[in-house]
C-alpha positions in Angstrom: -8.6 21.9 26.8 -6.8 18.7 26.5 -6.4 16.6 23.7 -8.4 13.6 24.5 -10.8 13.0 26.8 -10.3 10.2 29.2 -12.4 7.3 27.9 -14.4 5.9 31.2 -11.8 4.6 33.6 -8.9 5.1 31.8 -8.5 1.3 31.4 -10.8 -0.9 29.7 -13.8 -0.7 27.1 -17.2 -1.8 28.1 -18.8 -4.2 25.8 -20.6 -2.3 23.1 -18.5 0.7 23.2 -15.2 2.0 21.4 -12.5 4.7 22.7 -13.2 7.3 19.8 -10.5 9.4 18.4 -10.6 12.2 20.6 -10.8 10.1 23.5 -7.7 7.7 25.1 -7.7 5.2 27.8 -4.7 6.0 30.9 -1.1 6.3 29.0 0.2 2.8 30.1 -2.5 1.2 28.3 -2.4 4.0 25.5 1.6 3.1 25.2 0.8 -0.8 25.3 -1.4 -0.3 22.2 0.9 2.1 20.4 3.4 -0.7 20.9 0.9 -3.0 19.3 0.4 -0.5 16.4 4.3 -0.5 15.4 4.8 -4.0 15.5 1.2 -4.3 13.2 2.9 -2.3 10.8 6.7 -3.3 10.9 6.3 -6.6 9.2 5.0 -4.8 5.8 6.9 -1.2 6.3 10.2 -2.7 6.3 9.4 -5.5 3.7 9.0 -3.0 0.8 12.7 -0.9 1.4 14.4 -4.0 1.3 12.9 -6.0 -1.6 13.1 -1.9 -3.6 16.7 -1.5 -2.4 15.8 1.9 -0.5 17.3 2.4 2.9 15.6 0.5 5.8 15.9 2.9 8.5 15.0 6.2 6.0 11.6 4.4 5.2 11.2 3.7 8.5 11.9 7.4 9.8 9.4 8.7 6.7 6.6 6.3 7.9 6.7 7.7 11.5 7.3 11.6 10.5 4.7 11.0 7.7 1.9 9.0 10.4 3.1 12.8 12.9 1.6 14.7 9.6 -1.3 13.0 9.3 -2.6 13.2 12.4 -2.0 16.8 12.6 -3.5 17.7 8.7 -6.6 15.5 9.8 -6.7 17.5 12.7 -6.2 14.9 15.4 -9.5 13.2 13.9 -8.6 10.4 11.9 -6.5 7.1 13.1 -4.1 6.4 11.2 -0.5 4.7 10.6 1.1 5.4 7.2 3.8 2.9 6.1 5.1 2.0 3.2 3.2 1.3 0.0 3.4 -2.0 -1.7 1.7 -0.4 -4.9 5.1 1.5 -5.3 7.4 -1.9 -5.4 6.4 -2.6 -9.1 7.7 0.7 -10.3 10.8 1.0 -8.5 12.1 -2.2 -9.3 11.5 -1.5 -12.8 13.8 1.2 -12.7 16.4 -1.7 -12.2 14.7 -4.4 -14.7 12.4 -5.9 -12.0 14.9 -6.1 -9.6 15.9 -4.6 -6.1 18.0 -0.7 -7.2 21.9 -1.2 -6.6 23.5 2.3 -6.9 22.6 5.5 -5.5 21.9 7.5 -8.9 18.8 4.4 -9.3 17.4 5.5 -6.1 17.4 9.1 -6.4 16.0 8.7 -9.9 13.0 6.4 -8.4 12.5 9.1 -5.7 11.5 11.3 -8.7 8.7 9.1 -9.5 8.1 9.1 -5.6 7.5 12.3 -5.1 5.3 12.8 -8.1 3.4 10.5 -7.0 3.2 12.6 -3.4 2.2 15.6 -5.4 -0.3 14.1 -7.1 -2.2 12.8 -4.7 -1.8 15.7 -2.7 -3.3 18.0 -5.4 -6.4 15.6 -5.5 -6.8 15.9 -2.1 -7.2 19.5 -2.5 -9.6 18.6 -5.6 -12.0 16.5 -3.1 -11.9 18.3 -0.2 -13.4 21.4 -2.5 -16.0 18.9 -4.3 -16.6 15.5 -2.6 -15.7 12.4 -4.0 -18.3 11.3 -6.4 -15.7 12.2 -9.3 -13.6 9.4 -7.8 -16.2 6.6 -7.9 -17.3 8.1 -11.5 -13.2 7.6 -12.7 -12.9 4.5 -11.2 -16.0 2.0 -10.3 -15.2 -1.5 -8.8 -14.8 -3.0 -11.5 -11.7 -0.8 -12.5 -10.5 -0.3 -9.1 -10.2 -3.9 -8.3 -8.5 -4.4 -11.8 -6.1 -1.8 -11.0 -5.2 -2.9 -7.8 -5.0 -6.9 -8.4 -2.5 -6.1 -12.1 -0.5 -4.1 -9.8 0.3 -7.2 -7.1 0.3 -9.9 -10.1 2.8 -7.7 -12.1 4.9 -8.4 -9.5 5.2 -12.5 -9.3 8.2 -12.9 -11.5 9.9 -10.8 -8.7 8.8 -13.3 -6.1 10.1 -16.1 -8.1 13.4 -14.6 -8.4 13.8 -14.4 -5.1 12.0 -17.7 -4.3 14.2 -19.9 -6.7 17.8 -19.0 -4.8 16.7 -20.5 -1.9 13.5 -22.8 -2.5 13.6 -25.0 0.7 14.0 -21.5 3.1 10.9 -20.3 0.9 8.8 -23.0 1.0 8.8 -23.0 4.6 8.5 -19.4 4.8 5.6 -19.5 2.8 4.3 -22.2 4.5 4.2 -20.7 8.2 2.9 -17.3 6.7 -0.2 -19.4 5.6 -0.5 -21.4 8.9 -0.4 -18.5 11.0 -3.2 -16.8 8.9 -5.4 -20.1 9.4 -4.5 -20.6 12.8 -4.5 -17.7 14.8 -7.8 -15.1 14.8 -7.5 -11.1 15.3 -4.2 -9.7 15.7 -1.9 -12.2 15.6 -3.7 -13.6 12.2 -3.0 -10.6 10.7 0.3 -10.2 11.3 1.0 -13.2 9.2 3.5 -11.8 7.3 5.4 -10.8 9.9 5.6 -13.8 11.9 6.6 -16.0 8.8 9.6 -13.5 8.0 10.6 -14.4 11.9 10.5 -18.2 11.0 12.1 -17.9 8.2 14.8 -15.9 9.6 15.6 -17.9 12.7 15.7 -21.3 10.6 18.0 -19.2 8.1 20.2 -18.6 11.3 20.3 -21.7 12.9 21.5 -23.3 9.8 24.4 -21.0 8.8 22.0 -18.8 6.3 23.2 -15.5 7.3 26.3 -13.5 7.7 26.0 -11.2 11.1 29.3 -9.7 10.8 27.6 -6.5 9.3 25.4 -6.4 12.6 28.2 -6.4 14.6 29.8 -3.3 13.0 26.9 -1.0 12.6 26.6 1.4 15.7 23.5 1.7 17.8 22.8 5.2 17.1 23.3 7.3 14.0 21.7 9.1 11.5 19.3 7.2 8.6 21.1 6.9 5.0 19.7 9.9 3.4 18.8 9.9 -0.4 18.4 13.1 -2.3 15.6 12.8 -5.3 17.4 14.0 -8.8 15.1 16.5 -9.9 17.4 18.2 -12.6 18.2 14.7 -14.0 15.6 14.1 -17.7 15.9 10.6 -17.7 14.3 10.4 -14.0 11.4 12.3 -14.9 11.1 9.5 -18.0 10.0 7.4 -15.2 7.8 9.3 -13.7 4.7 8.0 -16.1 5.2 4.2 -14.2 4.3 6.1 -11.1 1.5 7.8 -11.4 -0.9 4.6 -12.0 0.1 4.1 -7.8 -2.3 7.4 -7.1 -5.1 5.4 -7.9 -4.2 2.8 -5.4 -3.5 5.5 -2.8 -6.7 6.5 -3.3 -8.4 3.7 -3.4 -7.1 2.8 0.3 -7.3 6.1 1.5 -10.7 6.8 0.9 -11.6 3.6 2.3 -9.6 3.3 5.6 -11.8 6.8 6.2 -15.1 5.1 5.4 -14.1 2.0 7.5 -13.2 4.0 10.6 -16.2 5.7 9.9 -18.2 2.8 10.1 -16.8 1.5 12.9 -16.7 4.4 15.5 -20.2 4.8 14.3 -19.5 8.7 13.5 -20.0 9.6 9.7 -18.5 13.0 10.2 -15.5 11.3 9.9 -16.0 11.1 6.6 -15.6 14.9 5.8 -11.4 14.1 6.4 -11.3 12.3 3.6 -9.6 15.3 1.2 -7.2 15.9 4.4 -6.2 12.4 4.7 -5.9 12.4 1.0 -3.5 15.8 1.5 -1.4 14.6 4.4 -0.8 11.1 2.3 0.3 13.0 -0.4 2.6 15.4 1.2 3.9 12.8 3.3 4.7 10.4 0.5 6.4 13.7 -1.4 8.4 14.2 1.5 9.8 10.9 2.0 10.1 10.7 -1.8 12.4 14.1 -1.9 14.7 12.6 0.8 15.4 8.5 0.4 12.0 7.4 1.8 9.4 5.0 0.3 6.0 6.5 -0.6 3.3 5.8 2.2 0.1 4.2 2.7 -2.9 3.8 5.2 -2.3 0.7 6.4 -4.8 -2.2 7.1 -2.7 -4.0 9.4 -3.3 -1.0 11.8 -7.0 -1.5 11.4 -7.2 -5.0 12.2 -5.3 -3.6 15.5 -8.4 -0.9 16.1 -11.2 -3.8 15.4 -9.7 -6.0 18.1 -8.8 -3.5 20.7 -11.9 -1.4 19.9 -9.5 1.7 20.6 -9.2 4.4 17.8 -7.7 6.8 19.6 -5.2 9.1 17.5 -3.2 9.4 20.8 -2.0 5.5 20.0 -1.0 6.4 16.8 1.3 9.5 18.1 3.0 6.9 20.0 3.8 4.8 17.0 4.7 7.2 14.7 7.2 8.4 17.5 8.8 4.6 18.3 9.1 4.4 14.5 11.2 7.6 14.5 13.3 7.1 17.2 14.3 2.9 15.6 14.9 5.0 12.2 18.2 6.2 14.2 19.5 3.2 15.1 21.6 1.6 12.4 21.8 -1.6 13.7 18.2 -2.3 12.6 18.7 -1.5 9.3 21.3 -3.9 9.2 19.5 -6.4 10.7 16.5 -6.1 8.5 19.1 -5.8 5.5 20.4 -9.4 6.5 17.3 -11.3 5.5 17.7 -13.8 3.1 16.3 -14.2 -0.4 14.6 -17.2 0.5 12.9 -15.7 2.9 11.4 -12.4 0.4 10.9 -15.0 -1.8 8.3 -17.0 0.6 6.6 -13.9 2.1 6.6 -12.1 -1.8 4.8 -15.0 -3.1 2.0 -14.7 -0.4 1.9 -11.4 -0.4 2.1 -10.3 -4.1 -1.1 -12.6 -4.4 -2.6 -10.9 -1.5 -2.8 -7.5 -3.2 -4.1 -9.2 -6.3 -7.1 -10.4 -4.1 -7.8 -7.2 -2.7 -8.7 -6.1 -5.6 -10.6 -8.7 -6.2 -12.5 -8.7 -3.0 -13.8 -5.1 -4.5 -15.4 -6.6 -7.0 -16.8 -9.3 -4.5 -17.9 -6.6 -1.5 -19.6 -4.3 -4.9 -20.9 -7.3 -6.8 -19.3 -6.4 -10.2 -21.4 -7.9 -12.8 -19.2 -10.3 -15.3 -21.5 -11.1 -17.4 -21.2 -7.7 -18.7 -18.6 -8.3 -21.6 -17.6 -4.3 -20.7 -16.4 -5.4 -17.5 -15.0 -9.1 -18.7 -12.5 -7.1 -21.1 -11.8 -4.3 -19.0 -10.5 -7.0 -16.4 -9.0 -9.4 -18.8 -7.2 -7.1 -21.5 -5.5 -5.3 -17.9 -4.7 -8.3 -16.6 -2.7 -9.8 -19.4 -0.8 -6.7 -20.1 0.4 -6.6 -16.1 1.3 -10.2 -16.0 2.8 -10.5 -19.2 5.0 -7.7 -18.3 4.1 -5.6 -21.9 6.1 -2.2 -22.2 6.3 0.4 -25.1 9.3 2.7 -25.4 10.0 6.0 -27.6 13.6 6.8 -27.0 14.4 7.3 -23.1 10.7 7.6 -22.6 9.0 4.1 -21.7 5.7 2.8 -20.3 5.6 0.0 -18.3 3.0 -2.8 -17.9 1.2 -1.2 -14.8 0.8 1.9 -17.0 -0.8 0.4 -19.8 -3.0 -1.8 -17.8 -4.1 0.8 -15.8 -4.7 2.9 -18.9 -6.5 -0.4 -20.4 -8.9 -0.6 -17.7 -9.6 3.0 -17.9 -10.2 3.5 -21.5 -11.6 0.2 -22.2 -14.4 0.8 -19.4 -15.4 4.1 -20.1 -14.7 3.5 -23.7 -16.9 0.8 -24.0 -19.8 2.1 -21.8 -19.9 5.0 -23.9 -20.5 2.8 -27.3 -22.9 0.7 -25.5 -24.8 3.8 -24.5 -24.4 4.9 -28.0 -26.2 1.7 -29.4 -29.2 1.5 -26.7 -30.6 4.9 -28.4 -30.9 3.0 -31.8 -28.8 2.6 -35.0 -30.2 2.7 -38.5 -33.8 1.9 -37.5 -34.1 4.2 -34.0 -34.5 1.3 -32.2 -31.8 -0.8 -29.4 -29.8 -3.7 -31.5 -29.5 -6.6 -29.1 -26.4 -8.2 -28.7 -24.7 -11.4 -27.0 -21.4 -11.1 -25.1 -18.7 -13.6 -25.3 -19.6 -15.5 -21.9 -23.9 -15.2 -23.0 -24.2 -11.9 -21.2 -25.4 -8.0 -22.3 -23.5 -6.3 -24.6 -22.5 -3.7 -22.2 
């Protein structure tokens, strides 16, 4: 039995209908979106190794061996590319103050932190394929899930300044055509943004003397990625670790909704019963790459946008994609190309994009209607907040937590915390009865 089934004629999609999963259009058109699918996710993918430090062409060969996994834990079912996780910038720079690593020892101590993270993730994977995921939404509602994810992207702006201040002018306009092609262009080319403003940038930074291409000209075509070994015997790596694990939440938070959007859209809620796999195959792909010099990995919504505008969600695009990515991974040459992109330019793109996570979490609490006036969920938002962007840290010896730990660890405890008391109260005090209450902004006490 074959693989896919041939969706009508092999080469277009009637109005109304989509090319499920299971099905493909004729393999020209199938290779044509695959193309489509790599170049949806190469603007982001390579954006995270080179403002973390790790090695372009190893993330790159991670993203497409961990996209090959996915698609064969999820049992050919689910769509999916997995690049490279923004949520995981925040703690590998920290291991180098805030700042892109510079030695080999920082890497392979992040790739510690990595590949917890991987196993993690994995292990709850296992935990909600075996019992649903009500627990998740019980752990984290909206209103903590969009806190966790927004800290996580607004801990990050003094990184986008940094970058952003060396070369101001080369930002500025690199900023400014990310936001113009957003505005300007509708479907895919609108939401690859990113990446068309990082081409901008980086032909301006060319044509006026910005870059030095004599690296370029020495790599070779074809070799083997830079390899990274995670130090797993080392103490002071697994200090780290704690700044990690906050990222699971994230990973789970865009997991278990890229199912439930595919879901939606190919109008087949069975779908839905992947959700532990994709969880699983995320995991274990993120611990592989993690063990071996790679960046942890995402679902990635770029890749969506590319479904929703070509109405094709077949997986057999996606094995084309994660095969290009593989076979790019062994060409040096576009590392070093990638690795010759100025600061100005990070600094233009960071700025838009840092604030871009931050709204994502945001938009959960639009799309779920979070109630604010609810001082529960005003402090469970503001308290995290503050702590991520302020930067706050605690340290016992080697051991540290950094400001994406506590927040996260804010929101959670606060929320649930505070819930709990406010229960407590509505069942009566001294008297028996409910003791109203007035929240800072005139809302509820709870």
């Amino acid at each position: 039995m074959p693989l896919w089934k041939i969706h009508g004629d092999g080469r277009t999609v009637a109005p109304g209908q989509v090319v499920a999963p299971d099905e493909r259009l004729n393999w020209p058109a199938t290779i044509a979106i695959g193309a489509q699918h790599v170049v949806a996710m190469f603007g982001a993918t390579f954006l995270v190794p080179i403002i973390t430090g790790f090695p372009v062409s190893t993330t790159l060969l991670f993203s497409g061996v961990g996209t090959l996994l996915f698609l064969l834990l999820t049992r050919n079912r689910l769509p999916s590319y997995l690049g490279s996780s923004f949520a995981f910038i925040a703690p590998i720079t920290a291991v180098n103050s805030g700042k892109a690593l510079e030695t080999g020892e920082q890497i392979a101590q992040a790739l510690v932190g990595v590949a917890a993270a991987g196993v993690l993730l994995a292990a709850i994977g296992f935990l909600v394929q075996a019992v649903g995921t009500g627990w998740i939404d019980k752990l984290m509602p909206p209103v903590v899930a969009g806190s966790i994810v927004a800290l996580i992207g607004f801990n990050l702006a003094p990184a986008a300044w940094n970058n952003y201040k060396l070369q101001p002018e080369l930002a500025t306009v690199t900023l400014a055509a990310v936001v113009l092609f957003s505005v300007l262009f509708r479907g895919f080319l609108g939401r690859i943004s990113i990446f068309l403003g990082v081409i901008v940038g980086y032909v301006i930074a060319a044509v006026t003397g910005q870059i030095d291409f004599s690296a370029v000209a020495d790599a070779a075509w074809i070799g083997l990625p830079e390899f990274h070994l995670a130090s797993f015997a080392d103490p002071s790596a697994w200090a780290l670790v704690p700044m990690f694990l906050p990222v699971v939440l994230v990973l789970i938070a865009e997991n278990v909704g890229h199912v439930r959007g595919v879901a939606t859209m190919t109008e087949d809620p069975a779908i839905n019963k992947h959700t532990g796999r994709a969880l699983i195959a995320d995991g274990l792909a993120t611990t592989i790459a993690g063990s071996f010099g790679g960046s942890g990995t995402t679902t990635y919504g770029e890749n969506i946008g590319v479904m929703a505008a070509t109405r094709v969600y077949s997986t057999a695009a996606y094995w084309v994609a994660g095969t290009v990515a593989i076979l790019l991974a062994f060409s040096p040459k576009v590392g070093v190309i990638f690795n010759t992109i100025p600061p100005g330019v990070l600094g233009g793109v960071t700025t838009a994009l840092y604030g871009l996570i931050g709204v994502i979490g945001i938009k959960i609490w639009v799309d779920n209607r979070v109630d604010f006036s609810r001082p529960v969920n005003q402090y469970t938002v503001a308290v995290s907040f503050v702590i991520a962007i302020a930067g706050f840290a605690m340290s016992w010896g080697a051991f540290q937590l950094g400001a994406i730990v506590l927040g996260t660890v804010a929101a959670l405890v606060i929320y649930h915390l505070g819930n709990a008391v406010a229960r407590w109260r509505q069942t009566g005090a001294d008297d028996g009865g409910p003791i109203p209450a007035v929240g800072p902004l005139g809302g509820d006490p709870a």
